[in-house]
C-alpha positions as CSV (number, residue, x, y, z in Angstrom):
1,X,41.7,20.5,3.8
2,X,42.4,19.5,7.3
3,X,40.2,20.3,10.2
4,X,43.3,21.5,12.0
5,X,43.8,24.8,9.3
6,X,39.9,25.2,9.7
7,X,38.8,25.6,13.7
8,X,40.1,28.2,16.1
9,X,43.5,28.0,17.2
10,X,43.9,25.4,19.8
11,X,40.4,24.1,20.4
12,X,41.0,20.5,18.9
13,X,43.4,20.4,22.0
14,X,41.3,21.0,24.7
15,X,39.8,18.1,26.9
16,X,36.4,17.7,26.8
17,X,34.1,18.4,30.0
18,X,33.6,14.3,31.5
19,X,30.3,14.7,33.5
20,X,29.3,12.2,36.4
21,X,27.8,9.3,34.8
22,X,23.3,10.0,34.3
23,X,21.0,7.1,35.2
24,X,20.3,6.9,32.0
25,X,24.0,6.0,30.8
26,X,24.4,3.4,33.4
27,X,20.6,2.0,32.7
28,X,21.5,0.7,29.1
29,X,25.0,-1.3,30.9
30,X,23.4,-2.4,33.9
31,X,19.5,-2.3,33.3
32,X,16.5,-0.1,34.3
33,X,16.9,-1.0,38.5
34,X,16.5,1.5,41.4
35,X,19.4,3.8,41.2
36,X,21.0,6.3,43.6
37,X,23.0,9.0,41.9
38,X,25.7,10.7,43.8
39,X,27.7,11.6,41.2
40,X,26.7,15.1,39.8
41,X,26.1,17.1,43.6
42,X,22.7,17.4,42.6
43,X,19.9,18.3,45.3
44,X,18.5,14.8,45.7
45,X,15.6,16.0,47.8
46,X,14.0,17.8,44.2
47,X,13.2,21.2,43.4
48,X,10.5,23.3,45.7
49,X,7.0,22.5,45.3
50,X,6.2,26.5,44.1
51,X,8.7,25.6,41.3
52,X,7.3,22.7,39.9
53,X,3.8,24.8,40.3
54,X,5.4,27.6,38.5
55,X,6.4,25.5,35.7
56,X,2.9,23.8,35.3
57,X,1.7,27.3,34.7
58,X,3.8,28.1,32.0
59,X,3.6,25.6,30.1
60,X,1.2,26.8,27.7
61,X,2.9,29.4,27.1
62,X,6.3,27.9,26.0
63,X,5.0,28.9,21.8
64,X,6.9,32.4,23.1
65,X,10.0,33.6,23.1
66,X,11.3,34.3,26.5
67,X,12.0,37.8,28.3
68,X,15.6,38.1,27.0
69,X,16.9,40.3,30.1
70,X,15.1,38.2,32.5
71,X,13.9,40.9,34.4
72,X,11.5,39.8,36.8
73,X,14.2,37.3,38.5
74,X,16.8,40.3,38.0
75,X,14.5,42.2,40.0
76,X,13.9,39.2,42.8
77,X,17.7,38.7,42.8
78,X,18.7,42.3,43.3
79,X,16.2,42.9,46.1
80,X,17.4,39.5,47.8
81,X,20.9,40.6,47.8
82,X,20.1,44.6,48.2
83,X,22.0,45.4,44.8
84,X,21.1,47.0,41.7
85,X,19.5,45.6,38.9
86,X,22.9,46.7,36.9
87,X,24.6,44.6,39.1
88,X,23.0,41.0,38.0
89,X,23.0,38.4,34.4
90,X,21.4,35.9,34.6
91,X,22.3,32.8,31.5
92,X,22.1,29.0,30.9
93,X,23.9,27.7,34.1
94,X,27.0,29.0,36.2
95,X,28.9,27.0,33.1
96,X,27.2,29.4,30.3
97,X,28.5,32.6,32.1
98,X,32.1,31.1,32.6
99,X,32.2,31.2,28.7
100,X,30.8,34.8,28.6
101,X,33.6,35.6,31.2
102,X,36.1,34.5,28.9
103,X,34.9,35.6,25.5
104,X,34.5,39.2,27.2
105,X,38.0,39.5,28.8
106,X,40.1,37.0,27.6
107,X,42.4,37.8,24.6
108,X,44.6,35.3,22.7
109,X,47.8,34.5,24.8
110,X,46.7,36.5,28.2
111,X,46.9,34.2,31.0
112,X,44.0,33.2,33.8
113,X,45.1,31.9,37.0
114,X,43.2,28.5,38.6
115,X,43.8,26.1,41.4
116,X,44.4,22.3,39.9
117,X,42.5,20.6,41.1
118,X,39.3,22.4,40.5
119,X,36.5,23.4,38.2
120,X,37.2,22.2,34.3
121,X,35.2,24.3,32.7
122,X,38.0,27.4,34.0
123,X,40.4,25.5,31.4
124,X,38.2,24.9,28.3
125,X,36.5,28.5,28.6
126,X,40.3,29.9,28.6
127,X,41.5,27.5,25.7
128,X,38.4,28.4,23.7
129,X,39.6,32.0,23.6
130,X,43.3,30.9,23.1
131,X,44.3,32.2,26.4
132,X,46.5,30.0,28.6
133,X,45.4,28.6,31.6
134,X,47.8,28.7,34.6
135,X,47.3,25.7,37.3
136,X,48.2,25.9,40.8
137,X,48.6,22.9,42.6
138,X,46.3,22.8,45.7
139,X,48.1,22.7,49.1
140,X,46.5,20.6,51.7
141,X,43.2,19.9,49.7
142,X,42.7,24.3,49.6
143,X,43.3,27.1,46.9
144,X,47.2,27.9,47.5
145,X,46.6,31.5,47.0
146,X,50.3,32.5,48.1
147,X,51.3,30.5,45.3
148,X,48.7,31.6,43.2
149,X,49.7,35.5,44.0
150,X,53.2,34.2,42.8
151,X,52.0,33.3,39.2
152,X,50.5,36.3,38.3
153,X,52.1,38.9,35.6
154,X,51.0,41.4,33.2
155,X,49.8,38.7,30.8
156,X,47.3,37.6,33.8
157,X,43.7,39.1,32.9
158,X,41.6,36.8,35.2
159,X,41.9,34.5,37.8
160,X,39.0,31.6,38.6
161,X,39.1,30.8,42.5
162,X,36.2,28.2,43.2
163,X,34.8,28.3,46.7
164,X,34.3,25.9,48.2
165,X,36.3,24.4,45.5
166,X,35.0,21.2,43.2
167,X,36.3,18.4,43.9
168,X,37.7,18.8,47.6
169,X,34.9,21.1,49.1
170,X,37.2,23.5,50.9
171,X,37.4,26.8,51.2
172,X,39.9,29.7,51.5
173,X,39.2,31.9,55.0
174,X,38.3,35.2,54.7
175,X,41.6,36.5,56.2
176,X,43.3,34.8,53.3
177,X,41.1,36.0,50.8
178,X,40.7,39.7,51.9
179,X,45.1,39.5,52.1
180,X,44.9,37.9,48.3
181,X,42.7,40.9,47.1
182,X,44.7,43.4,48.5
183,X,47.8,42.5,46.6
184,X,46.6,42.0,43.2
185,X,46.6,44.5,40.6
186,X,43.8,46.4,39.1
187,X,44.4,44.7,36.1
188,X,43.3,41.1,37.1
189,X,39.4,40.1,37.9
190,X,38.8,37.7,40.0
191,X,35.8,35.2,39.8
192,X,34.9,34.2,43.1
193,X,32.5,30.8,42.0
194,X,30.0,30.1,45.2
195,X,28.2,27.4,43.3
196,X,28.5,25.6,46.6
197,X,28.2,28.9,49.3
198,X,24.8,28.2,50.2
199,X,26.0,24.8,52.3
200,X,29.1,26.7,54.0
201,X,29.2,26.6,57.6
202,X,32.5,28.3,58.0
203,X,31.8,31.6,59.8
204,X,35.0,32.9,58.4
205,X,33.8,32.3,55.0
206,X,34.3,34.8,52.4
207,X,30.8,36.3,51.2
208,X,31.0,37.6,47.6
209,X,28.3,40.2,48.1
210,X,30.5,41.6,50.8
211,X,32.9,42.4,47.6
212,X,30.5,44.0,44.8
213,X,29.2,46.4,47.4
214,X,32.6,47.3,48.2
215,X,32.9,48.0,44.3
216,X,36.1,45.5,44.2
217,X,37.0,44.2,41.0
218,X,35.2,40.7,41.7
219,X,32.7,39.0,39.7
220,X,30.4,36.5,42.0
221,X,28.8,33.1,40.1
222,X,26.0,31.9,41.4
223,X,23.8,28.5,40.5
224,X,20.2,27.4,40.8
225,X,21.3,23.8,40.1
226,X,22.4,23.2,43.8
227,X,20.3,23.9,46.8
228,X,17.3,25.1,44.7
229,X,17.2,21.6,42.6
230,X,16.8,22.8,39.5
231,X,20.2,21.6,37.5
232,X,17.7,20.3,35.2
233,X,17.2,23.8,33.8
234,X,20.0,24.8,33.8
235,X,19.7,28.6,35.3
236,X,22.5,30.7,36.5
237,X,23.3,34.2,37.4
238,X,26.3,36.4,38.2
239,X,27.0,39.4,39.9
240,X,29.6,42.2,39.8
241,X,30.6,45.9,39.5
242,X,28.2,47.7,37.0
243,X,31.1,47.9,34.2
244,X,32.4,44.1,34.7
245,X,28.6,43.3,34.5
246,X,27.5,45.4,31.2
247,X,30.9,43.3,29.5
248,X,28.7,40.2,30.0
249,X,26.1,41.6,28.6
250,X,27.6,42.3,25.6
251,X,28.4,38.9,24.6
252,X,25.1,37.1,25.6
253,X,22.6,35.1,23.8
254,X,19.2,37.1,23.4
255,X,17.3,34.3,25.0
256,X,19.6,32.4,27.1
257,X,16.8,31.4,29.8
258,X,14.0,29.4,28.7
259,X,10.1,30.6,30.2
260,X,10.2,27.2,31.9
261,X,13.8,27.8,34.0
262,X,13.1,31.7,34.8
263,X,9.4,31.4,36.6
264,X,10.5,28.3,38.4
265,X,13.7,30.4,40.0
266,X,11.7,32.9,40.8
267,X,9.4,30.5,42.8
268,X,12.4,29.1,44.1
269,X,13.5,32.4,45.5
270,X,10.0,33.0,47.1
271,X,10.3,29.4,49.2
272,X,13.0,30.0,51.8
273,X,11.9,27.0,53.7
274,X,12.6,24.6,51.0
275,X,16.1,26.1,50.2
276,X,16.9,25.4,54.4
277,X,15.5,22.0,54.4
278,X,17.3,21.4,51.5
279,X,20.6,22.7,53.5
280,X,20.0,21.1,56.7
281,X,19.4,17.9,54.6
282,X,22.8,17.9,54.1
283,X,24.4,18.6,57.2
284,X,22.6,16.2,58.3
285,X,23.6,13.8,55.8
286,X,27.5,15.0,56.2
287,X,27.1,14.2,59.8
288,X,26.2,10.2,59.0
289,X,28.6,9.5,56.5
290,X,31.3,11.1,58.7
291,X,30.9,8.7,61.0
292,X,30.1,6.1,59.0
293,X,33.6,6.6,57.1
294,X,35.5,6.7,60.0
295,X,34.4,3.8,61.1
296,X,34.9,2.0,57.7
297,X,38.7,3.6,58.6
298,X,38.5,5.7,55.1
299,X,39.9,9.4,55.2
300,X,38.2,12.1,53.7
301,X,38.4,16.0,53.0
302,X,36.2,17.8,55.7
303,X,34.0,19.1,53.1
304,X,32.2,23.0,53.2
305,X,30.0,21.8,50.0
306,X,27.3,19.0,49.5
307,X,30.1,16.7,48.3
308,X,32.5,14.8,50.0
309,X,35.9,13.7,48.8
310,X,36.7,10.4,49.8
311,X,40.2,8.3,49.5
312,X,39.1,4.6,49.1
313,X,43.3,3.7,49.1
314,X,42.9,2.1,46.0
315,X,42.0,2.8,42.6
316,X,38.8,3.4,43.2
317,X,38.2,2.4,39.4
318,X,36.9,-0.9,40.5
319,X,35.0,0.7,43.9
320,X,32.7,2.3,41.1
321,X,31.8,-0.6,39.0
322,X,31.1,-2.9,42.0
323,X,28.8,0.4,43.3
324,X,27.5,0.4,40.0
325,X,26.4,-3.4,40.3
326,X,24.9,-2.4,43.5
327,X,22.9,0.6,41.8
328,X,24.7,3.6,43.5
329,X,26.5,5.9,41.0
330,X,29.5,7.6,42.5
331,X,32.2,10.0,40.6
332,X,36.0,8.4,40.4
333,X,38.9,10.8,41.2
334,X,41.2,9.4,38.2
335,X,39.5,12.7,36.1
336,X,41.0,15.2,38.4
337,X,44.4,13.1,39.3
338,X,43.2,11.1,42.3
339,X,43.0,7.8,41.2
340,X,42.0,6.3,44.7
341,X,39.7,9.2,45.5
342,X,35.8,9.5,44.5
343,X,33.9,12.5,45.3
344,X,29.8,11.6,46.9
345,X,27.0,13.5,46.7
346,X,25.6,13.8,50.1
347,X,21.7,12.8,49.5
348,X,19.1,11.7,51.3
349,X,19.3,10.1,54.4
350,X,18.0,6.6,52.6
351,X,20.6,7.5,49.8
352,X,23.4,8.2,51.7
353,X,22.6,4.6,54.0
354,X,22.2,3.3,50.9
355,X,25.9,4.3,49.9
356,X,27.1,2.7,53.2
357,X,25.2,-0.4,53.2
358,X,26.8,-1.2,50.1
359,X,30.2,0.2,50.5
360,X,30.3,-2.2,53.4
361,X,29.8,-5.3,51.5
362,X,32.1,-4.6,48.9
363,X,34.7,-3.6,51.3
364,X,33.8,-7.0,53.0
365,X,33.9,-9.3,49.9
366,X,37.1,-7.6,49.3
């Protein structure tokens, strides 16, 4: 029998999730030198010292299944954010609880509303379901939420807005945002991803938080994978209305956080001053290569996030291979429809010099 009469409807169609390339891929092409990875927005300056302590601890233990509810961190979340318990899942990574978004509202041929570019996950989660993603092209690098607004009918059960989005690192104002909410119907929920909102210095910034407590229909993801530095675990939470949240719950995994991943986020939580070293890091880091790229004469997209996307003017399929021969790992734009784009991690202040120094020379050998 063919495979086609035997999966879900659809799924052999959908496009598989391309991560930025690991060390590890690029170590078996180019060999086992010094790499700098600014590919995956990871927090290059590690996770706190209390996590790594945290996990040491635990070890032993790791014979045991884990909490399933995950309740300490619940509890550390909820009184960080001064929100019920009710009000909080935690799962496997901000990419887990997109799926449990989708397999708890999404029926087969409703419709969910996304900016293109933007997260890819949004599309598979919705074609996994057989719903049918809806893309709306991005005006000036942002979320076009006017034309956004404009796509929605009664077939629309969700809509994904990503912010700051991924790949551009903008973000829609709050004036916009609160305007957007107010014209919707009570039919749609809107995920408001802030996998990035911890690097935001926009004071007109939407807040999430500022949403759930008004009891709007919003669901808030959160990650542990960015400014806490541990992607590694891959640890996620999200937070809504009481009813949106219990929805979640119904379709999750019993034990989707390993011991390892919840003790370290807690630890995480408990060191503020790693999470702002970790943020000032990269202001500081934005800063240089700023001014470092204007003075190469490339533009880029004044970024909100701890990315920045960066128009080479060319395809910048052959700006990654010569960084790759340089050991610097970078992510091509062709994946999201800008071929002469790439979007950087901003790192350290020796990776990001790194970057430069040899982004100069292959922009001077030509």
């Amino acid at each position: 029998m063919k495979i086609e009469r035997l999966t879900r409807k659809g799924i052999l169609k959908i496009e598989s999730y391309i991560p930025g390339k690991s060390i590890e891929e690029v170590q078996k092409e180019f060999g086992a030198k010094k790499w700098t990875k600014l590919a995956s927005n990871e927090n290059l300056l590690g996770p706190s010292p209390k996590a790594v302590a945290a996990i040491r601890k635990e070890l032993p233990k790791i014979y045991l299944y884990p909490e399933g509810p995950c309740t300490v961190l619940r509890k550390a979340l909820a009184k960080k954010f001064a929100i019920s318990e009710k009000m909080v899942v935690i799962s496997n990574g901000a990419d887990n609880l997109i799926l449990m978004i989708a397999n708890a509202f999404v029926n087969e041929g409703e419709e969910v509303v996304m900016a293109d570019p933007t997260f890819s996950v949004y599309t598979n989660a919705t074609q996994i379901m057989g719903g049918k993603p809806i893309k709306v092209k991005l005006k000036d690098f942002t979320h076009d939420l006017d034309a956004m607004l404009k796509k929605v009918n009664r077939r629309t059960k969700l809509i994904f807005i990503c912010n700051p989005n991924n790949p551009t690192g903008t973000t829609v104002s709050l004036e916009a945002f609160d305007s957007f909410l107010s014209r919707l119907s009570d039919r749609v929920i809107v995920i408001l991803d802030e996998a990035y909102g911890d690097f935001v210095e926009d004071a007109f910034y939407p807040n999430g938080l500022d949403y759930l407590r008004e009891k709007r229909q919003v669901i808030v993801l959160r990650t542990f994978s960015k400014v806490y530095g541990l992607a590694g675990l891959r640890i996620g939470f999200a937070l809504g209305r009481e009813d949106l949240i219990e929805c979640l719950y119904q379709v999750r995994d019993p034990f989707p956080v390993h011991r390892l991943a919840q003790v370290a986020a807690v630890a995480a939580l408990n060191d503020e001053g790693h999470a702002i070293k970790s943020i000032q890091s990269v202001y500081e880091g934005k800063r240089y290569l700023y001014k470092e790229l204007d003075r190469l004469g490339l533009s880029y997209v004044p970024s909100q996030a701890n990315f920045i996307f960066i128009d080479f003017e060319k395809d910048t399929a052959e700006i990654f291979q010569a960084l790759l021969r340089e050991g610097v790992i970078i992510r091509p734009g062709k994946v999201w429809g800008y071929p002469t784009f790439a979007r950087v991690t901003v790192g350290r202040m020796e990776d990001n010099r790194r970057f430069i120094q040899a982004l100069k020379k292959i922009l001077k050998s030509g």
